[in-house]
C-alpha positions as CSV (number, residue, x, y, z in Angstrom):
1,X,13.9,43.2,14.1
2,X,14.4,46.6,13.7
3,X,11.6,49.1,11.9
4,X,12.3,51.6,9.9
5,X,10.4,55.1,10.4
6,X,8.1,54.4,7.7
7,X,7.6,51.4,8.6
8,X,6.6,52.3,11.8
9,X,4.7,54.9,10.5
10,X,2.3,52.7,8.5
11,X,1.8,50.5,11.3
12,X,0.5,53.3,13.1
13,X,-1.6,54.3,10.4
14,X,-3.0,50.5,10.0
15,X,-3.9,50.5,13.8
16,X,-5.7,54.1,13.8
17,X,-7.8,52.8,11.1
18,X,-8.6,49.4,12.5
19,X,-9.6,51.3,15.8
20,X,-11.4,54.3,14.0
21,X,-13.1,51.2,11.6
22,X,-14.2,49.1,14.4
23,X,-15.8,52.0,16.6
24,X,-17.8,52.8,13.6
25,X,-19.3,49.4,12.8
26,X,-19.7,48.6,16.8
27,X,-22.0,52.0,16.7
28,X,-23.4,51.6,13.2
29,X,-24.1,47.8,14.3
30,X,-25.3,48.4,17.8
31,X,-28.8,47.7,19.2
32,X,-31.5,49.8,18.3
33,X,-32.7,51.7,20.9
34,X,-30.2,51.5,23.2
35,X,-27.1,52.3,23.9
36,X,-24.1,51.4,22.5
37,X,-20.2,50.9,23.6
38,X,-17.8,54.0,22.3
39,X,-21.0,55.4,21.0
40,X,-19.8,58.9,19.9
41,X,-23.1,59.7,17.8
42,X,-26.8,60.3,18.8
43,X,-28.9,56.9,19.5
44,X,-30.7,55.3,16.4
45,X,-33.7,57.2,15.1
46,X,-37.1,55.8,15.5
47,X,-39.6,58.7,15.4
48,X,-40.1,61.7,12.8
49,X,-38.9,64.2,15.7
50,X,-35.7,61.9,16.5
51,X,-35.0,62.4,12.5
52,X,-35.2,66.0,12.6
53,X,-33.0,65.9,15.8
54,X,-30.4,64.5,14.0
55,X,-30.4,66.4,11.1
56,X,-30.2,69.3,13.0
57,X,-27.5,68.0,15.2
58,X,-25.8,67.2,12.0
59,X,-26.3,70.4,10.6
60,X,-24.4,72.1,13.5
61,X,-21.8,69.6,13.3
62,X,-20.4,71.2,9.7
63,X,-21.4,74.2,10.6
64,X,-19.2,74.4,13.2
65,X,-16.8,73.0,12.1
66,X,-16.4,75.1,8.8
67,X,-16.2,78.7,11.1
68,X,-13.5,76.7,12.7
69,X,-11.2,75.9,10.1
70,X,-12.2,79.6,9.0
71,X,-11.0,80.9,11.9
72,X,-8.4,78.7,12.5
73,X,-7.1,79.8,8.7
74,X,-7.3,83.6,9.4
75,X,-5.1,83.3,12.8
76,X,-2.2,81.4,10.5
77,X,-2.7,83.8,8.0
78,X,-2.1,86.7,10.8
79,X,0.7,84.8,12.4
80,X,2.6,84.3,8.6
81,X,1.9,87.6,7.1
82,X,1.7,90.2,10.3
83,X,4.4,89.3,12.4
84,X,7.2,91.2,13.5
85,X,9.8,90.1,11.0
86,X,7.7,90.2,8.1
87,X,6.9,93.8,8.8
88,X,9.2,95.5,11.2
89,X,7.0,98.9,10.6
90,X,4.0,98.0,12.2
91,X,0.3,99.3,10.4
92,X,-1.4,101.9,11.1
93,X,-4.7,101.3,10.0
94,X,-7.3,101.9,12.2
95,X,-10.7,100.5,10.7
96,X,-11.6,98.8,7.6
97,X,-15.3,99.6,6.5
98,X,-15.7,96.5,4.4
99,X,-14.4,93.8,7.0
100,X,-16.5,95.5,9.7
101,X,-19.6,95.3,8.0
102,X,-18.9,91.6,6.7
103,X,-17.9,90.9,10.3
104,X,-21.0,92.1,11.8
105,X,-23.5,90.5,9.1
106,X,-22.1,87.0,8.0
107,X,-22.3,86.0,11.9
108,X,-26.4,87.4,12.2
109,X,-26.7,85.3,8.6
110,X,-25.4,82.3,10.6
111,X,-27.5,82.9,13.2
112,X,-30.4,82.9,11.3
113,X,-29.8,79.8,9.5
114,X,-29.6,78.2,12.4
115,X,-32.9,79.4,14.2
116,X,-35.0,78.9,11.5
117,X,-34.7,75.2,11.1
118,X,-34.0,75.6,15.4
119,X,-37.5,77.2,16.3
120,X,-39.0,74.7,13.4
121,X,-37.9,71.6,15.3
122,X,-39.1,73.5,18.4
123,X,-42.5,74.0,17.2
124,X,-42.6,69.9,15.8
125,X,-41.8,68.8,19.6
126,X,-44.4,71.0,21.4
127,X,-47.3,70.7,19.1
128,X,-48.9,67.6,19.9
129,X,-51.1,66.0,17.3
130,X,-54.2,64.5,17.7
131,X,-53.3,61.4,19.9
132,X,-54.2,57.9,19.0
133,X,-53.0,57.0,22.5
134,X,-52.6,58.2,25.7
135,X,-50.0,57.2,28.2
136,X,-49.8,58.3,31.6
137,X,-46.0,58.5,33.1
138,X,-46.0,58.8,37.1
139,X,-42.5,59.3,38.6
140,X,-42.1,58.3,41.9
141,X,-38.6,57.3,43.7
142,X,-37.2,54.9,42.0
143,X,-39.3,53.8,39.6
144,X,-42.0,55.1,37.0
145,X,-46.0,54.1,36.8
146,X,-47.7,54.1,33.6
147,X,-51.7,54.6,33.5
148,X,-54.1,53.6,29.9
149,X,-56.7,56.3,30.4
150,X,-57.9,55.5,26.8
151,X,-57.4,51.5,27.0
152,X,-59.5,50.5,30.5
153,X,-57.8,53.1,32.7
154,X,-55.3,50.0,34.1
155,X,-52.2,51.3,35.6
156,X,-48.8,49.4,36.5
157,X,-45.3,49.8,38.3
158,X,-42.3,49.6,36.1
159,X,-39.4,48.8,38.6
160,X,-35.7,47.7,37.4
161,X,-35.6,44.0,37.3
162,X,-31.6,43.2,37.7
163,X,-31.9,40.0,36.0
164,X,-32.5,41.4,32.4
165,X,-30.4,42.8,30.0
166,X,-29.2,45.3,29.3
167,X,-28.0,45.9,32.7
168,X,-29.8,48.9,34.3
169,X,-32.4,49.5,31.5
170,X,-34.4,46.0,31.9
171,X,-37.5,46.2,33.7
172,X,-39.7,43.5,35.1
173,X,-43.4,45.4,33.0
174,X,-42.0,48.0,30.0
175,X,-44.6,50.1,28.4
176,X,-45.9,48.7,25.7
177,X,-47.6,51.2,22.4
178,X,-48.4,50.3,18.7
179,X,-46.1,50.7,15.6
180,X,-47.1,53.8,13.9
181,X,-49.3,55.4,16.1
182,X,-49.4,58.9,17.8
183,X,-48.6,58.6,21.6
184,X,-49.3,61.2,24.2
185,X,-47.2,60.6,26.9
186,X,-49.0,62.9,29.8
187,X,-45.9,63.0,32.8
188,X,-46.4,63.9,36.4
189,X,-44.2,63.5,39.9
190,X,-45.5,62.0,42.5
191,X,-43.0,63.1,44.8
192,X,-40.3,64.9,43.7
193,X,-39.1,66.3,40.0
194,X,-38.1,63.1,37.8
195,X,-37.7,63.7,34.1
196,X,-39.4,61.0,31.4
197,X,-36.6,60.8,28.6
198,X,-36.4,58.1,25.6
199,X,-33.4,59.0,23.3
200,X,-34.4,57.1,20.3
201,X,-38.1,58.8,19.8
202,X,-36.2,62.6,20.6
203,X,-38.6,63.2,23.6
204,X,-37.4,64.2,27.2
205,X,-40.1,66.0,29.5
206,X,-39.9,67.0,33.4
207,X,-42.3,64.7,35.6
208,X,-43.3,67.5,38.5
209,X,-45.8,67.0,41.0
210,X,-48.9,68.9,40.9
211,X,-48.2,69.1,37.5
212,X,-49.1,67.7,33.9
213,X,-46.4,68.2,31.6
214,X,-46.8,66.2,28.0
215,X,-45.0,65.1,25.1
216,X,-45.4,62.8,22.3
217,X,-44.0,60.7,19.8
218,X,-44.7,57.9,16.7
219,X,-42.8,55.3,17.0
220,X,-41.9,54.1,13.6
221,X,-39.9,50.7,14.1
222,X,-41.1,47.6,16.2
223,X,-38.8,46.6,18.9
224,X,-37.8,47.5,22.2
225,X,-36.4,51.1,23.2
226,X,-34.8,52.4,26.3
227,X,-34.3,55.5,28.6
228,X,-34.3,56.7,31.9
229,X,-35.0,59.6,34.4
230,X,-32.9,62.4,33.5
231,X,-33.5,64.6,36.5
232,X,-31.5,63.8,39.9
233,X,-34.0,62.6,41.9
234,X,-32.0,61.0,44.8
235,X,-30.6,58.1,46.1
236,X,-31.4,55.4,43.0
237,X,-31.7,57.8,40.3
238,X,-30.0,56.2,38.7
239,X,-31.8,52.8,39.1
240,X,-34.8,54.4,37.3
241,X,-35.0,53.2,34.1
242,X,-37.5,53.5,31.1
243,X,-38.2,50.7,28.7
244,X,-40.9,51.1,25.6
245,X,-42.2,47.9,23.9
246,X,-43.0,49.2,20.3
247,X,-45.8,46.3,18.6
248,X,-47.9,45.6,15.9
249,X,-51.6,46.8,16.6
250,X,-52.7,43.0,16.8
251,X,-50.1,42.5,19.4
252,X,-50.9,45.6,21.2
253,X,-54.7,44.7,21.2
254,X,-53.5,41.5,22.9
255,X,-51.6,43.0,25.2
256,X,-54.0,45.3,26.7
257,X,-56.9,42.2,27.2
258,X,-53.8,40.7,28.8
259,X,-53.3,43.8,31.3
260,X,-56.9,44.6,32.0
261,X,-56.6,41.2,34.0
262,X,-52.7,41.3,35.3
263,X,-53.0,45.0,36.4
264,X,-56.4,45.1,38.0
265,X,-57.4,47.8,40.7
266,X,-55.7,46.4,43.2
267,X,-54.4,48.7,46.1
268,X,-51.9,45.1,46.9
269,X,-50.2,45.9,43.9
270,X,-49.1,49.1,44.6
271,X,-47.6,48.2,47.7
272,X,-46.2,45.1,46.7
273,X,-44.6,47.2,44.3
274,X,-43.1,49.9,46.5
275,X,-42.1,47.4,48.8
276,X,-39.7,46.0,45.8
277,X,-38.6,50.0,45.2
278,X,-37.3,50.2,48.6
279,X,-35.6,47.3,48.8
């Protein structure tokens, strides 16, 4: 059976906008906190920074976009009205005052516009507010070690556990914080650079030995959030993953009573757990 071209036409149509339709919901639908197949936007929001993030991400987006249909309008306007048949006697104008002053100060405006609300978000990320909680974030190769100086100074290994999902993000002990709270997250190398990054709280911070870098964030939605090391680190970067365990404070009291006794100075533990690294 034979289409016609309109026909075929519409069919095409229907199929762009089944596709286009169904990446949309599978990334408007996805997970939160992790990602998502054919995910062409930012991660989920789920701190105040991560909301500014992608406002400002947004904000670019049309920006962009709208000195690009500009400029894509002026070159079909040159191409249409300047050419060679349209005027076989070529200009010969040499300046124009007005388009050289409009040239030179509608780009600084732009640039403007976009630092200020730039250099605001800046500012939001480096200025840390007074903590509720600290978390200290060790990198080591390949996996990260997270310390409670303010909950019973317990630390614990966080090592990829390959029978969890999602596949490379689960862990076998995520760091767990309260709903709503301020969180330091202190970072530090313990032998080379590693970088601590969670995509759905906005924060990424380099992990460098002999150094304390920090961050911090508020999570605002219960539920379980993923990153990982964004800093090539060697052989099983990319078998580093970070996993955050957002609670209610009653669940987070419980869980630390719960880790004095797991996690207890224990030099064993350590090893036991480096042991697992290496393999």
């Amino acid at each position: 059976m034979k289409m016609s071209m309109g026909q075929m036409g519409q069919r095409l149509l229907a199929l762009a906008v089944a596709g286009v339709a169904s990446v949309t919901c599978g990334s408007a639908f996805a997970e939160l906190g992790q990602p998502a197949p054919w995910e062409f936007r930012l991660q989920g929001s789920a701190s105040p920074v991560m909301d500014n993030i992608t406002w400002f991400h947004n904000f670019l987006f049309v920006v962009i976009t709208l000195i690009t249909l500009f400029v894509l309008a002026l070159l079909a306007i040159v191409v249409v009205r300047f050419n060679a048949r349209a005027n076989p006697v070529p200009s010969r104008t040499t300046h124009n005052t007005l388009i050289e002053v409009a040239w030179t100060l509608i780009p600084v405006l732009i640039l403007v516009g976009i630092a200020v609300p730039s250099f605001r978000l800046l500012f939001e990320q480096l200025d840390l507010p007074k903590a509720d909680l600290t978390v200290k974030a060790t990198g080591k190769q390949w996996y990260w070690s997270y310390a409670y100086p303010d909950n019973g100074k317990f630390e614990f290994d966080s090592l990829l556990a390959q029978d969890k999902q999602p596949r490379l993000l689960g862990v076998d002990n995520e760091m767990v914080v309260p709903v709503n709270k301020v969180v330091r997250v202190q970072t530090t190398g313990a032998d080379v650079i590693h970088s601590f990054a969670v995509p759905a709280f906005g924060i990424k911070i380099d992990a460098i030995p002999g150094r304390l870098n920090e961050t911090w964030f508020k999570a605002t939605k219960t539920g379980m959030f993923y990153g990982q090391c964004s800093e090539l680190c060697g052989k099983d970067h990319s078998f580093m993953p970070i996993a955050v365990k957002v609670v209610s404070d009653q669940e987070f009291a419980a869980w630390v009573e719960t880790a004095k006794k797991k996690f207890a100075a224990n030099p064993a533990n350590a090893l036991a757990s480096a042991g697992a690294a290496a393999q």
